[in-house]
N, C-alpha and C positions, 0 to 999 in steps of 0.2 A: 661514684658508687663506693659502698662502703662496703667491706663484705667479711664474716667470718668463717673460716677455712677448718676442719675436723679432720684430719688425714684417718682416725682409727687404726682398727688394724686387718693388718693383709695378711693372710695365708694363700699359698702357692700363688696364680693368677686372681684369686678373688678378695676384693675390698669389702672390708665390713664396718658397716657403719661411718662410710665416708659421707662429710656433710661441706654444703657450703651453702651459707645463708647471706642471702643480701639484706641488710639493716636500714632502717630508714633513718635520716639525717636531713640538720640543717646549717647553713653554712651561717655563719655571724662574724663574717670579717675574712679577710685575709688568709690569718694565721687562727682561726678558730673555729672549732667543727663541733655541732653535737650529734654526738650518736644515741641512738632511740635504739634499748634493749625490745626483743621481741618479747611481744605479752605474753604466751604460754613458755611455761618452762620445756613444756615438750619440744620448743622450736631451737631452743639451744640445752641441751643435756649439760650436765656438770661434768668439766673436763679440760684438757689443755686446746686451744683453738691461736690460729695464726692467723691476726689482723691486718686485712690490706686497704687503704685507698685509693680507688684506679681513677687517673682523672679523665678529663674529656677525648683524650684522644688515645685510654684504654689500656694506658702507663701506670702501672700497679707503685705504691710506694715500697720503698723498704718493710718490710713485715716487721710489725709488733709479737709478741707471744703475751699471750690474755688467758688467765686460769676460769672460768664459769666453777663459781660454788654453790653449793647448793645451801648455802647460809643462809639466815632470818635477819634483816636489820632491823631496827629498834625501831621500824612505824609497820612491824608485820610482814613487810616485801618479803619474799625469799627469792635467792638468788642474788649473785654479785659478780663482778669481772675486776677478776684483781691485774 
């Protein structure tokens, strides 16, 4: 499982706009994974997000930190994970 994490922000006990989205993916080897951005931009908002992959027995990797822009690339896409 691959999964992107949004902590947002928290006032007193209440979370806002906490997100965690599972990503779909494909393994291609060993040591090589693609990850498949979600189609609507509304499924990951532009923001700081923490990257995890948890394997089969639900063991998270070390976290990445992934920025979501809300950029235009040069074939029109918007949005990008730096």
């Amino acid at each position: 499982m691959v999964t992107l994490y949004h902590s947002g922000s928290s006032t007193h006990s209440n979370g806002a706009n906490i997100r965690l989205i599972k990503l779909a993916f494909r393994g291609k080897g060993r040591d090589d994974l693609k990850v498949i951005a979600p189609r609507l931009p509304v499924q990951a908002l532009p923001g700081d997000y923490t990257l995890f992959v948890v394997d089969d027995r639900g063991v998270p990797s070390v976290a990445k930190h992934v920025r979501i822009t809300d950029d235009e690339d040069k074939r029109g896409r918007r949005g990008r994970a730096q």
